[in-house]
N, C-alpha and C positions, 0 to 999 in steps of 0.2 A: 886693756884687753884681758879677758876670762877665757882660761883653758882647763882640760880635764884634770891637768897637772900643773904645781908651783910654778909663777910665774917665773920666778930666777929658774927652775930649771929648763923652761922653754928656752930663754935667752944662751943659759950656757949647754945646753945640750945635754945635761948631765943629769939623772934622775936622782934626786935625794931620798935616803931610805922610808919616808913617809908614802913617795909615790912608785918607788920600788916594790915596794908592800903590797899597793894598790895593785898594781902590774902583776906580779906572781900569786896573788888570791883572782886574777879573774873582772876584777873591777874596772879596771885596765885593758885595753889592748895596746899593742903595737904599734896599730895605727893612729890610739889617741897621740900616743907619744909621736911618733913622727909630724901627725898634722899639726901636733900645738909648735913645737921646733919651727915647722916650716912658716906657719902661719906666723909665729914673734918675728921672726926675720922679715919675715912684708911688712910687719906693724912696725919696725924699725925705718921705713921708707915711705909708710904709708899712713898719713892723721887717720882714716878712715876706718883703715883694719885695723887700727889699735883700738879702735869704740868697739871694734865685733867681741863677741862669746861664743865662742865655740863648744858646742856640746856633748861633742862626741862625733869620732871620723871611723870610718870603714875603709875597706879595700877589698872591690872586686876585680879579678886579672888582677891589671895597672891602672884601673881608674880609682882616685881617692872617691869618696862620698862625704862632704861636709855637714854636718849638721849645726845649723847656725840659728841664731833667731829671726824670727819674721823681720824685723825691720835690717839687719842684715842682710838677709836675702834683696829688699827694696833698693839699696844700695849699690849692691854688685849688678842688677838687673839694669838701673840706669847709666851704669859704666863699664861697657864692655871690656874698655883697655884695664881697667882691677880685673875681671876674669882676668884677662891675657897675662897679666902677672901672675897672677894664683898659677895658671898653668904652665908657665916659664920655671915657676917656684917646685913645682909638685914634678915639674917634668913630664905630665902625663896630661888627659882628661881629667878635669876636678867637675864634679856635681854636686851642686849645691841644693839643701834639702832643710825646711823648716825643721826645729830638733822636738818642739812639741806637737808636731802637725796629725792630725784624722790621717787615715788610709788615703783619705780622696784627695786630702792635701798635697802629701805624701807624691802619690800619684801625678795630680797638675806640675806636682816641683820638677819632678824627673822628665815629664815630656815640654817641659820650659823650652820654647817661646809657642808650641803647637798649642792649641786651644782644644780643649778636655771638652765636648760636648755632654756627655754622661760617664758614669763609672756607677755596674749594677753587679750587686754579689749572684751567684749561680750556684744555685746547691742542686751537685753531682750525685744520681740515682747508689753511686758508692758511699755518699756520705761525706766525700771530701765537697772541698766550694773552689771556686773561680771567681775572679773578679774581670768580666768584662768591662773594654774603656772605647768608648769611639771619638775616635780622634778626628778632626775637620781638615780633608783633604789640602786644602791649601797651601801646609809645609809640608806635605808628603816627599816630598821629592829629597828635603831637608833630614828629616825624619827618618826616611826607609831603613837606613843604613844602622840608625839605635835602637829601633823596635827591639831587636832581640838582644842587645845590651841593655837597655831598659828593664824588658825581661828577667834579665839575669839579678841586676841590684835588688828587683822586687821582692825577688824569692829569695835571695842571702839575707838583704836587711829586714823586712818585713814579714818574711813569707808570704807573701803573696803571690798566688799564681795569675796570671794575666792573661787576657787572651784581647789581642787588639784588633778592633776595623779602624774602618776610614771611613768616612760618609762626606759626599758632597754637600756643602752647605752653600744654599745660594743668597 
């Protein structure tokens, strides 16, 4: 398992002054350090999550945001019950998000399992831009309730502004 920080100190919880350093220049957040801890501790129970790398984790509210590699993200999508751990583990909402992924990637990962029909940039007569995404009706009901939690990670981790429909697709 690869994390932002020494693997011994994921294990013992305790940051060594190399990633201490890292932490108080900035390098660092908080939340790396917490998500690598949490994360060693599944990897201690879990063959699966000890092959992940983890590439850096955020915190919006109470939701972690993981950034993992593509074929980690494959993994946890075909095992539900590893999410339910991860969320057991974090205590909250964990979202999981490719760590080198495009905007649109980005995007498809956070409204995982809804299907992304488009995602179009919009440049704002201000000069600012929006990213519109239309989403396929069909998890709506699923969905309604993240839209604007979605929202919120967009613009923290990425900055991006969002503006979501829905379209029936038949």
């Amino acid at each position: 398992m690869k994390t932002p920080i020494c693997t011994f100190d994921a294990k013992a919880a305790i940051l060594c002054t190399k990633c201490e350093t890292k932490l108080r220049l900035g390098h660092l957040t908080h939340a790396d350090v917490d998500g690598a801890i949490k994360i060693s501790r599944l990897a201690e129970r879990n063959e699966d999550v000890n092959r992940f790398t983890m590439i850096r984790a955020s915190k919006v509210d109470d939701d972690f945001i993981l950034s993992l590699r593509g074929s980690d993200i494959s993994v946890l999508r075909t095992n539900s019950s590893l999410i339910k751990k991860f969320e057991d583990e974090f205590q909250n909402k964990v979202w999981f998000v490719e760590g080198e992924a495009t905007d649109r990637r980005f995007i498809e990962n956070l409204f995982f399992p809804a299907k992304v029909l488009t995602v179009n940039l919009i440049w704002l007569p201000d000069g600012s831009k929006s990213t519109k995404v239309i989403i396929s009706t069909r998890n709506k009901p699923q969905l309604q309730l993240n839209v604007e939690k979605i929202k919120k990670i967009a613009k923290e981790i990425r900055n991006i502004e969002l503006l979501v429909e829905f379209e029936h697709q038949k």
